[in-house]
VEXDREN-2710 file (C-alpha; in Angstrom, 1 decimal):
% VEXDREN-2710
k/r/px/py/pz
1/UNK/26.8/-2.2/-30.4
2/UNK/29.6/-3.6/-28.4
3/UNK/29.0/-3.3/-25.0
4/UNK/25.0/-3.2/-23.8
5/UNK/24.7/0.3/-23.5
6/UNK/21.8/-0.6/-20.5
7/UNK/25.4/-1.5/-18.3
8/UNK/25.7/0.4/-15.1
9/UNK/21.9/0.6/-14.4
10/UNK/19.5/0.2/-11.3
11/UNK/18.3/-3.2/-11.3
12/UNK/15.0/-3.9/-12.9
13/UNK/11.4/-3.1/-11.2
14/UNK/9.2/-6.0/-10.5
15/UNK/7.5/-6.3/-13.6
16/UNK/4.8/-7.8/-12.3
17/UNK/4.0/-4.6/-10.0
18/UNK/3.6/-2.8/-13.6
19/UNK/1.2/-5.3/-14.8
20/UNK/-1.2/-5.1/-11.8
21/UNK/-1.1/-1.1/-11.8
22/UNK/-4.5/0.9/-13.3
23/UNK/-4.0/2.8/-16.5
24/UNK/-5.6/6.1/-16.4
25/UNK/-8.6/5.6/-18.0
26/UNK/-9.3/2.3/-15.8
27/UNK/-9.0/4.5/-12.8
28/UNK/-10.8/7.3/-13.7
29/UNK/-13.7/4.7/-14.6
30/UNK/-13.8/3.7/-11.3
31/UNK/-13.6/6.5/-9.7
32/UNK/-16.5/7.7/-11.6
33/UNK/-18.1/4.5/-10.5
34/UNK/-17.7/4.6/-7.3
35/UNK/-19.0/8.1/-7.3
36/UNK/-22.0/7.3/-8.8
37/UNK/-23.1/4.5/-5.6
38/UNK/-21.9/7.1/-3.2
39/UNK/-24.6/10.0/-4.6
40/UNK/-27.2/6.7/-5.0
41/UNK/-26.4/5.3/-1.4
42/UNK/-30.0/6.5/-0.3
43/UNK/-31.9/6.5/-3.2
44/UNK/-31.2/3.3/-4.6
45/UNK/-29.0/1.2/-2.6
46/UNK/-28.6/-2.1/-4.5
47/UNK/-27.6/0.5/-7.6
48/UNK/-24.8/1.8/-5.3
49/UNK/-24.1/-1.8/-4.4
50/UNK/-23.5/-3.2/-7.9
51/UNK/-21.4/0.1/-8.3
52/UNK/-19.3/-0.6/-5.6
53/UNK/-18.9/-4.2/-6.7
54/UNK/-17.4/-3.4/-10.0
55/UNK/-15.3/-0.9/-8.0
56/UNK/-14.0/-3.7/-5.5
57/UNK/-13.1/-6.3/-8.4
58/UNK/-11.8/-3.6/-10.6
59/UNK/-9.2/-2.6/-7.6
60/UNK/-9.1/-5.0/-5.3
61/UNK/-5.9/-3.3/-3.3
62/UNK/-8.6/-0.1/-3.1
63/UNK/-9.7/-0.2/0.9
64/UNK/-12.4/2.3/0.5
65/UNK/-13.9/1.0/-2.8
66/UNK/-14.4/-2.7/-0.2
67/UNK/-15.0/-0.3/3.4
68/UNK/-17.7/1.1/1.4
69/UNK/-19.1/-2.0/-0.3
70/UNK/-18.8/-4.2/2.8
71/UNK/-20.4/-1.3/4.8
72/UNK/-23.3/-1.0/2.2
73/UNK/-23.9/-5.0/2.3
74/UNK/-23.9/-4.8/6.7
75/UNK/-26.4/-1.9/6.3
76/UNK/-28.7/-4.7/3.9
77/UNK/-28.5/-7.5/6.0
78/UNK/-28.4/-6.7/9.6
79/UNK/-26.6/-8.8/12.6
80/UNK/-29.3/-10.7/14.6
81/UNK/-29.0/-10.5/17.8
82/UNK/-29.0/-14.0/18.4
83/UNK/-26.7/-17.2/17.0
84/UNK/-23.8/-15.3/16.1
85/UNK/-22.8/-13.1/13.0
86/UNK/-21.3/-16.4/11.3
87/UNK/-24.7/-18.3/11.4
88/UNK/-27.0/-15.4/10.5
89/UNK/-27.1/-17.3/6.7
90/UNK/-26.3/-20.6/7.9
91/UNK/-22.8/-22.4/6.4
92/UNK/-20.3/-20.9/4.7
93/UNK/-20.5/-21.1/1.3
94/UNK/-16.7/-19.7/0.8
95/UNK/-15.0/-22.9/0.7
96/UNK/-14.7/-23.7/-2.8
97/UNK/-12.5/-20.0/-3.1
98/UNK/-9.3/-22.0/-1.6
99/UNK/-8.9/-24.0/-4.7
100/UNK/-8.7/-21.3/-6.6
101/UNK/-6.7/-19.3/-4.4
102/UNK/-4.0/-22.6/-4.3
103/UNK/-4.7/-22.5/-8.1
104/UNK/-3.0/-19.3/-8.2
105/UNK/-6.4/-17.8/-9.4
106/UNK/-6.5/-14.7/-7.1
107/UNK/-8.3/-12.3/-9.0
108/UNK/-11.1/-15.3/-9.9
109/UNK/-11.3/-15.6/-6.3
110/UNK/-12.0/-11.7/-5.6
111/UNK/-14.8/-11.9/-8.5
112/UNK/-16.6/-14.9/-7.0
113/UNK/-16.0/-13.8/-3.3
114/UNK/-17.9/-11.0/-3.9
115/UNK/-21.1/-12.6/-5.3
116/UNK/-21.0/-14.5/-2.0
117/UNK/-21.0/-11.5/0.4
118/UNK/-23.6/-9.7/-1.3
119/UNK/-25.6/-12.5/-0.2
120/UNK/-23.9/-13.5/3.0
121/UNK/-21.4/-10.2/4.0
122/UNK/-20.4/-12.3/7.3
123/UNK/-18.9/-15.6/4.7
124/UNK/-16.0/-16.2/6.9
125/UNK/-14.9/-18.5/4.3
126/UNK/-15.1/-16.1/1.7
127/UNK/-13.6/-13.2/3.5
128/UNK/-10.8/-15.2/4.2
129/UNK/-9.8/-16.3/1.4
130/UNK/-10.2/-13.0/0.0
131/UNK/-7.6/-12.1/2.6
132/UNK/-5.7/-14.6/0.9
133/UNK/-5.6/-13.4/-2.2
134/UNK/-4.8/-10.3/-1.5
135/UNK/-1.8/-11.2/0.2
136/UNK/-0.5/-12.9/-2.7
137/UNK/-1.6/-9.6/-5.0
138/UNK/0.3/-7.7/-2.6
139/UNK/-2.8/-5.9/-1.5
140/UNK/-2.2/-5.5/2.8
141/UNK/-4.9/-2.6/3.1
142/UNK/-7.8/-4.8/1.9
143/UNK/-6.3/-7.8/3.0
144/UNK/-6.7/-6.3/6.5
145/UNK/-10.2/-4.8/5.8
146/UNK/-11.5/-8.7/5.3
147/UNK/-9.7/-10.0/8.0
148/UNK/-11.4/-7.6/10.4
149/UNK/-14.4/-8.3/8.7
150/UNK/-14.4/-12.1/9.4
151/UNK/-12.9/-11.4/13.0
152/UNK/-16.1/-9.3/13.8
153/UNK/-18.0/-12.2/12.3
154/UNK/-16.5/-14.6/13.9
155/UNK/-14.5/-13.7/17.0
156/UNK/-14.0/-17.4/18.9
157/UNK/-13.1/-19.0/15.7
158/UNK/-9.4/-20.4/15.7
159/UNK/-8.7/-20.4/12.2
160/UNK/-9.6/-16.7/12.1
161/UNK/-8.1/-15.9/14.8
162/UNK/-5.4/-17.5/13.3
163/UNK/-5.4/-16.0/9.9
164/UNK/-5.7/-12.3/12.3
165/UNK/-2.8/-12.9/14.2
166/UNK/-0.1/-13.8/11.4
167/UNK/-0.9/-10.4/9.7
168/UNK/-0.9/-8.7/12.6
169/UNK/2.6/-9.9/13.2
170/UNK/3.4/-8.9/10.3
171/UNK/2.9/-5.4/10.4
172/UNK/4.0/-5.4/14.3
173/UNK/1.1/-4.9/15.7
174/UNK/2.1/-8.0/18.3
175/UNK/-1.0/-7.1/21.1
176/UNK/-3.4/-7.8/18.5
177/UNK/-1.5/-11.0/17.1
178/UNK/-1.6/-12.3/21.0
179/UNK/-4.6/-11.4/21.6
180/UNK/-6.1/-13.6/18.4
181/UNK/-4.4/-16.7/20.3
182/UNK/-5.8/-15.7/23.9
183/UNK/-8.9/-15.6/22.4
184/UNK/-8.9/-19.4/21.5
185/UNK/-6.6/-20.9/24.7
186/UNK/-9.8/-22.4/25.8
187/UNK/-10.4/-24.7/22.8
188/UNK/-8.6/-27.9/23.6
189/UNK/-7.3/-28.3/20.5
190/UNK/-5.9/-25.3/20.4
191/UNK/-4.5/-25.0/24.1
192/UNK/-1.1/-25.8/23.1
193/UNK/-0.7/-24.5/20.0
194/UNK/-1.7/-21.4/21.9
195/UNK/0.3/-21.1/24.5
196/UNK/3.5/-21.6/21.9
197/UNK/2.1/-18.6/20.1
198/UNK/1.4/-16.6/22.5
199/UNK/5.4/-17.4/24.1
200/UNK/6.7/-16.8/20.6
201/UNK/4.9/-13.6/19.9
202/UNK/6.1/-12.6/23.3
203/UNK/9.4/-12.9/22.8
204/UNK/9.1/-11.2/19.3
205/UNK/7.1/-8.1/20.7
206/UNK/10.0/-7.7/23.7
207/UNK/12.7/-8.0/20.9
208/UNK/10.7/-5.2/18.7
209/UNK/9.6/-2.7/22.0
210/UNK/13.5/-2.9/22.6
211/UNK/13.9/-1.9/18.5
212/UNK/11.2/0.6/18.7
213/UNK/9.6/-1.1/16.1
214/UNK/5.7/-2.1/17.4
215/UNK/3.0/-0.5/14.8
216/UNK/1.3/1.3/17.9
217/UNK/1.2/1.3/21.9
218/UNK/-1.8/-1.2/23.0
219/UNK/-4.5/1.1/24.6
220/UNK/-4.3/1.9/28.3
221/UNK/-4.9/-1.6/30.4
222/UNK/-5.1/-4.2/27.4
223/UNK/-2.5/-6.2/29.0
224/UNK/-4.2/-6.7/32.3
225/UNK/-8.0/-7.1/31.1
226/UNK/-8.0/-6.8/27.1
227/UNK/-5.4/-9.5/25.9
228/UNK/-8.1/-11.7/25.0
229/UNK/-11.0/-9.7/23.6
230/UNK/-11.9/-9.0/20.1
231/UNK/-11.2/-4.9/18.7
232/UNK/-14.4/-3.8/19.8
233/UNK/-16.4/-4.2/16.3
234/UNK/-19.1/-1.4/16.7
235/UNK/-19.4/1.9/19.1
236/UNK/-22.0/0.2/21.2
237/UNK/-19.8/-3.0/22.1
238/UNK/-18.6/-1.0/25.9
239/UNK/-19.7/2.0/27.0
240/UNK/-16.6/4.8/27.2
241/UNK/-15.1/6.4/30.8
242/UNK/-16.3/9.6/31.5
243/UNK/-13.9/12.9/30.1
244/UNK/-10.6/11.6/28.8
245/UNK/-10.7/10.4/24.9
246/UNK/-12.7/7.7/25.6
247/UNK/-15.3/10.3/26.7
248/UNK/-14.6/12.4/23.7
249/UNK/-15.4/9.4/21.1
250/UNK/-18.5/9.2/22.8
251/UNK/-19.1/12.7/22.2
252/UNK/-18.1/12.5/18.7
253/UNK/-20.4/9.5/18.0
254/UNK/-23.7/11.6/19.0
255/UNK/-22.5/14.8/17.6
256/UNK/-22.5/12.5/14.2
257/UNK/-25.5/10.6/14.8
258/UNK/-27.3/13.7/15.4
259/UNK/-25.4/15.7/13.0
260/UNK/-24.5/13.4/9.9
261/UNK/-23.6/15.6/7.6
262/UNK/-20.8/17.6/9.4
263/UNK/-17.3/16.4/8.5
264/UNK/-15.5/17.5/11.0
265/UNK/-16.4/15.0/13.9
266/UNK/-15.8/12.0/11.9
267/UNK/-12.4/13.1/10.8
268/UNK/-11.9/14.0/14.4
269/UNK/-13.4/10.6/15.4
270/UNK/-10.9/8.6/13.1
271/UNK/-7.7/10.3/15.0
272/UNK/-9.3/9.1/18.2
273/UNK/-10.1/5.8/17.1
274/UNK/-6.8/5.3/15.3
275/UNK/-4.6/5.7/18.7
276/UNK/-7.6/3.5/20.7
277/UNK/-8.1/0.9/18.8
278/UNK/-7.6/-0.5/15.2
279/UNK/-6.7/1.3/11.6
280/UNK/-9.6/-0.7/10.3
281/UNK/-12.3/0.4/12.2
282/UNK/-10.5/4.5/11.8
283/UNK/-10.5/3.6/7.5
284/UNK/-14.5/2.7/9.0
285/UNK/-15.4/5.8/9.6
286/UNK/-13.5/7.7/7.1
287/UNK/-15.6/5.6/4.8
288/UNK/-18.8/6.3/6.6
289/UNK/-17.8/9.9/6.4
290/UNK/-17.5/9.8/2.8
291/UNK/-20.7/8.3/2.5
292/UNK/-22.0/11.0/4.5
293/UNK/-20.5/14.3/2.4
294/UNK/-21.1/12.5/-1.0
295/UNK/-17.8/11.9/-1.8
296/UNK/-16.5/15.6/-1.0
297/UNK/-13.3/16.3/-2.2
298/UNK/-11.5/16.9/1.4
299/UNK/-12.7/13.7/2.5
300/UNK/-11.4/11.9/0.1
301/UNK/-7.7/13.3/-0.5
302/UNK/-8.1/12.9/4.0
303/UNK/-8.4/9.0/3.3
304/UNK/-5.7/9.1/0.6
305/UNK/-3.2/10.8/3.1
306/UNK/-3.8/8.6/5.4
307/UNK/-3.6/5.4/3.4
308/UNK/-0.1/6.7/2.6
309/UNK/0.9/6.7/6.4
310/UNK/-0.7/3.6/7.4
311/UNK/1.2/1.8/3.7
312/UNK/4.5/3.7/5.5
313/UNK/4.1/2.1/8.8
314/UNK/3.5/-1.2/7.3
315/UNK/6.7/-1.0/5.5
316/UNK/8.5/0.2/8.3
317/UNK/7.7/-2.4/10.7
318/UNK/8.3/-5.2/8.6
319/UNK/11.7/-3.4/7.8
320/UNK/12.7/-3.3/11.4
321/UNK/11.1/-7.3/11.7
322/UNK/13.1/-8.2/9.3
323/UNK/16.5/-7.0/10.9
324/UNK/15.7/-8.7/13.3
325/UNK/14.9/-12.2/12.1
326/UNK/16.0/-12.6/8.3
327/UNK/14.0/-15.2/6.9
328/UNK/12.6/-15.7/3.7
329/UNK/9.4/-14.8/4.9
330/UNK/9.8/-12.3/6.2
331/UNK/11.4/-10.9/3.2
332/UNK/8.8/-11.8/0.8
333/UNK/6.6/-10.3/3.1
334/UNK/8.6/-6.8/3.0
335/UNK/8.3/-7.0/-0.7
336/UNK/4.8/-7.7/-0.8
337/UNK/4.4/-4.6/1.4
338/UNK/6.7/-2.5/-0.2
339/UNK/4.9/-2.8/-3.6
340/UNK/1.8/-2.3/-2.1
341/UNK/2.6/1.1/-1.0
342/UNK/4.4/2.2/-4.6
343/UNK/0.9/1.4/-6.1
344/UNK/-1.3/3.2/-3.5
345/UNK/1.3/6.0/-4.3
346/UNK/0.5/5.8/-7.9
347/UNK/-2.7/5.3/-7.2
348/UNK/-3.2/8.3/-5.1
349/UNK/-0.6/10.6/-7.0
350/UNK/-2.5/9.7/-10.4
351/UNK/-5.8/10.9/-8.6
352/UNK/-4.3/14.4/-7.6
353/UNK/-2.6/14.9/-10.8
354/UNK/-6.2/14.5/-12.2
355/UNK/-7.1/17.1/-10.1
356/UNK/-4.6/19.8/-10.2
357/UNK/-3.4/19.5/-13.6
358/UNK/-1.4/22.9/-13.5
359/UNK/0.7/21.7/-10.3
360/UNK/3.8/19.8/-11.4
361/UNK/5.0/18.5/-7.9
362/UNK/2.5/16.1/-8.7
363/UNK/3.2/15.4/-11.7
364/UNK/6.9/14.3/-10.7
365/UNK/6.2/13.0/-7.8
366/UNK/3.5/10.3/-10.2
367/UNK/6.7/10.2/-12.8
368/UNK/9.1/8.7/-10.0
369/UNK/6.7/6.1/-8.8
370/UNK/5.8/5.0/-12.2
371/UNK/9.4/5.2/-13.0
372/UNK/10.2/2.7/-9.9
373/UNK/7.1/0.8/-10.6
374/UNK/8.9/0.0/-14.3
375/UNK/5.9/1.7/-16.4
376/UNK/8.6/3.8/-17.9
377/UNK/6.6/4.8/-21.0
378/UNK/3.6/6.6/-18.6
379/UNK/6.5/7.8/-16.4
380/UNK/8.2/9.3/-19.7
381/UNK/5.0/11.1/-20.9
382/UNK/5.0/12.6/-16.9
383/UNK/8.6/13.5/-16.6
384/UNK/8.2/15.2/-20.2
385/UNK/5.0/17.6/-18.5
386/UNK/7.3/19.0/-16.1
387/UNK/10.5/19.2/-18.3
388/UNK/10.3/22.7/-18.7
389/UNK/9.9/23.7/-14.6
390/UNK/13.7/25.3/-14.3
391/UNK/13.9/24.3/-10.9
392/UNK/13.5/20.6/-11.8
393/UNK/15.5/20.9/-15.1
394/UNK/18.5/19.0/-14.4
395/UNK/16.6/16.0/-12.1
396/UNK/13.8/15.5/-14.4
397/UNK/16.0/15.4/-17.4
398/UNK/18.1/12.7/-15.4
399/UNK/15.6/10.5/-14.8
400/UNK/14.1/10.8/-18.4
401/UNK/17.1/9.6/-19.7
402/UNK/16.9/6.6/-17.4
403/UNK/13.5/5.9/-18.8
404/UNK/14.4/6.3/-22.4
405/UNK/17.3/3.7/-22.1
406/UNK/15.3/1.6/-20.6
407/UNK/12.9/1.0/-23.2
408/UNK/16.2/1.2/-25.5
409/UNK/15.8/5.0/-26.9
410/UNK/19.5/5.2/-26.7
411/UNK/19.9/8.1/-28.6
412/UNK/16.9/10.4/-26.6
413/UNK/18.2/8.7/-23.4
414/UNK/21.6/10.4/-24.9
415/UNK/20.2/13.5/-25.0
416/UNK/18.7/13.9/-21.5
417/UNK/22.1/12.8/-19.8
418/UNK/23.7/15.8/-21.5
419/UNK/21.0/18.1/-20.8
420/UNK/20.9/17.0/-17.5
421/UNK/24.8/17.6/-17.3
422/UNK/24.8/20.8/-18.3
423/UNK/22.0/21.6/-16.0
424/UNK/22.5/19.9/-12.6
425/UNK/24.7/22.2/-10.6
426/UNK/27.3/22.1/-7.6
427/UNK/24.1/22.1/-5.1
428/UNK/23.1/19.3/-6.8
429/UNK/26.2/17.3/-6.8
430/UNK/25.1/13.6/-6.1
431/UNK/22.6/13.9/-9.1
432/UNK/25.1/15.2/-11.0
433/UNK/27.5/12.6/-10.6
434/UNK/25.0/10.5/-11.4
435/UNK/24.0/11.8/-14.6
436/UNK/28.1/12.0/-15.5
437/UNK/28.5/8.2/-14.8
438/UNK/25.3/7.3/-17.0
439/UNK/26.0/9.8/-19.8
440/UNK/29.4/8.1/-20.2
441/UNK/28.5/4.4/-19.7
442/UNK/26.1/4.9/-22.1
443/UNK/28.5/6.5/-24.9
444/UNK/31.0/3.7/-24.0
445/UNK/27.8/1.4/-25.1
446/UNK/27.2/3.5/-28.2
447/UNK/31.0/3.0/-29.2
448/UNK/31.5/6.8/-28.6
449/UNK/35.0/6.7/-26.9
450/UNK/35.6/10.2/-26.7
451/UNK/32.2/11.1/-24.9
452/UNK/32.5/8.4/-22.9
453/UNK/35.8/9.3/-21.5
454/UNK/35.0/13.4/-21.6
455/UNK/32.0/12.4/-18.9
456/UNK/33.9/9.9/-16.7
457/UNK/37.0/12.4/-16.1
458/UNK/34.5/14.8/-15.3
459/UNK/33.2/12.4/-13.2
460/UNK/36.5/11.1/-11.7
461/UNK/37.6/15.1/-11.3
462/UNK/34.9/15.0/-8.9
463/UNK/34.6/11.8/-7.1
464/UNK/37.3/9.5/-8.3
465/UNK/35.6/6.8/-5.8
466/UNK/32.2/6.8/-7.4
467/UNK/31.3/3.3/-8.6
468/UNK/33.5/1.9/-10.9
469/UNK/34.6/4.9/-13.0
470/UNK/38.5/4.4/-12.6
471/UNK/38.1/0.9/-13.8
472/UNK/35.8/2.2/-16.6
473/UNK/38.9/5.1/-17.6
474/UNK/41.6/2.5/-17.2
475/UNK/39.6/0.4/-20.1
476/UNK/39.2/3.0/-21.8
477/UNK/42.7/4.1/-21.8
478/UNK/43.8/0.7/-23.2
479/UNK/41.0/0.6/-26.0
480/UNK/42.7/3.8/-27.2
481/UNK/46.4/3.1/-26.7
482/UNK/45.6/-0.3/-29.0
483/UNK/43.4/2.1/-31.3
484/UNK/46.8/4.0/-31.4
END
């Protein structure tokens, strides 16, 4: 052909998202998996533990499939009271995980990290550099999860406290991120590094309140007495006020020790704990409320919703961050994030679509993630199920034809830009225009001059502004006067 008939389109999707997203049958595997621990929790727990261990390397971006495996492994070995959560094993033995996360080797770092905290859940080491590596896979919800982990751990050490307070940054959560450097201003070797911190996160967090950008308001009084404790890391760690939500939590937490098989107070519980203190510890006992119903149904698509907010927020505040203070980093963190949340949303879209196989807002709404996520052939096969819903005609057809030229099906992508033409009306106008400019791009790629100019004067008769279309007919003009 002439001209690349893929000229004019979106820029590509980061391959390497597609590559690290579950095919269908991977994640109903696991979710099968991780069924089967959750009905064997009681019954046979280190069954339900190696379940949840294939579960946690076979998606390590899955928060519950790790809440529930780490929660499993506390439940096994116990805190002791005495000499600290880090020292209940002795050493760590997590070290030997940073040369392979340097190495690049994140997923080898996942399947080794877990071997260690099945023996030892409170590795520091290990959980750390598990954080690590899911940074680099773009994986912020369990990245969080072990970071909390080796915070409750370990809550004087500095390089966790260290590790805790960049993420926390991150997502603009600037309290906590202080709070990790208050928490180790006494350690001399620390002091100043500290107190630089603590002025620079400062200065960030007064930039951000005045952007309306912080993740969440610091509970009531944590800047006069709470700047320099630890999230409290289990219900016992202070005892509530009386009345007020503190009061309520406490309720909530008997009503479910005395009642653990009642949903409703641990969803109820969550809310509270979410505006109190930390999402961790909320995704906590969502987790332990799964556990507690077997896996029902509401419970789970509850988690999934809120996964989708949390991913949101995280976006959002590195967004806002980021116009603030462009740097590099900051951008390669709102990418990281950013395709994070497109594969929870496949993730979680995949799992209703599972579900409700008859409803097709599902079904589109999995099509235009797996569309921007670049797994345009899964995306087609999606777009295809809902082709024939009348009141998607048009939009589906549009973006099928986007997906066939991408995987250079020029004559099918052909197709669906002319059925999408003739079906996207006036109320639809911007899609429309769309579909005009790609329909006659694409026949200008295909050598089809009189297509290509029949679209883009339909196009220009409606927006003779839109992209480049009156350069496109001026060429066009000349090709045929010379053709002449």
């Amino acid at each position: 052909m002439a001209n690349d008939p893929s000229s004019g389109q979106a820029g590509d999707p980061t391959a390497a998202l597609s590559a690290a997203l579950l095919s269908p049958a991977e994640r109903s595997r696991l979710a099968q998996t991780f069924q089967a621990g959750t009905k064997n929790l009681t019954a046979n727990a280190d069954y339900a533990i190696e379940m949840y261990t294939a579960c946690v390397v076979g998606d390590p971006g899955n928060a519950v499939y790790l809440q529930a495996f780490l929660g499993i492994l506390r439940k096994k070995h116990p805190p002791k009271k005495t000499g600290g959560l880090a020292s209940l094993f002795g050493g760590s033995k997590g070290g030997g995980l940073w040369k392979k996360v340097n190495a690049g080797q994140h997923r080898d770092v996942i399947k080794q990290g877990v071997d260690i905290l099945k023996a030892n859940p409170y590795d520091t080491g290990a959980l750390l550099a598990m954080a690590e590596a899911c940074n680099q896979l773009s994986f912020p919800a369990t990245r969080q999860v072990y970071l909390k982990s080796a915070l409750d751990a370990a809550p004087a050490d500095p390089e966790v406290n260290r590790h805790c307070s960049k993420f926390a940054a991150e997502i603009g959560e600037y309290d906590q991120a202080i709070a990790c450097w208050v928490r180790i201003g006494n350690v001399k070797s620390f002091a100043e590094e500290a107190e630089k911190e603590i002025a620079r996160l400062q200065v960030e967090k007064t930039i951000a309140a005045g952007q309306g950008m912080t993740g969440r308001p610091a509970p009531s009084g944590a800047a006069k007495s709470g700047a320099g404790k630890a999230p409290a890391p289990a219900p016992s760690a202070a005892a509530p006020a009386e009345g007020g939500e503190k009061g309520r939590i406490a309720e909530l937490k008997r009503s479910i020790r005395d009642n653990p098989t009642e949903i409703e107070p641990y969803l109820e519980l969550a809310d509270l704990i979410e505006k109190e203190k930390t999402i961790e510890e909320a995704q906590a006992v969502l987790t332990q409320a799964l556990s507690a119903s077997g896996g029902e149904l509401k419970v789970r698509e509850h988690i999934e919703d809120r996964q989708l907010r949390w991913g949101k927020q995280r976006v959002l505040a590195a967004e806002r961050r980021l116009e603030s203070d462009d740097t590099p980093e900051h951008r390669a963190t709102l990418e990281r994030l950013r395709a994070a949340l497109l594969k929870q949303e496949v993730e979680i879209y995949a799992a209703r679509v599972s579900r409700y196989p008859e409803n097709p807002t599902w079904k589109y709404e999995l099509a235009m993630r797996l569309k921007l996520a670049g797994s345009f052939a899964e995306a087609i096969k999606q777009f295809q199920e809902v082709l024939g819903d009348s009141r998607r005609k048009g939009a589906v057809a549009l973006e099928l034809g986007e997906c066939f030229q991408k995987i250079k099906q020029y004559q099918l992508a052909m197709q669906n830009y002319v059925t999408a033409v003739e079906s996207l009306t006036d109320r639809e106008i911007e899609l429309r225009k769309r579909a005009l400019y790609r329909a006659g791009v694409l026949a200008s790629g295909l050598e089809d001059l009189d297509g290509a100019k029949k679209y883009l004067s339909m196009l220009a008769g409606l927006d003779f502004g839109y992209r480049d279309v009156a350069q496109r007919l001026d060429k066009l003009g000349s090709v045929k006067d010379k053709g002449g």
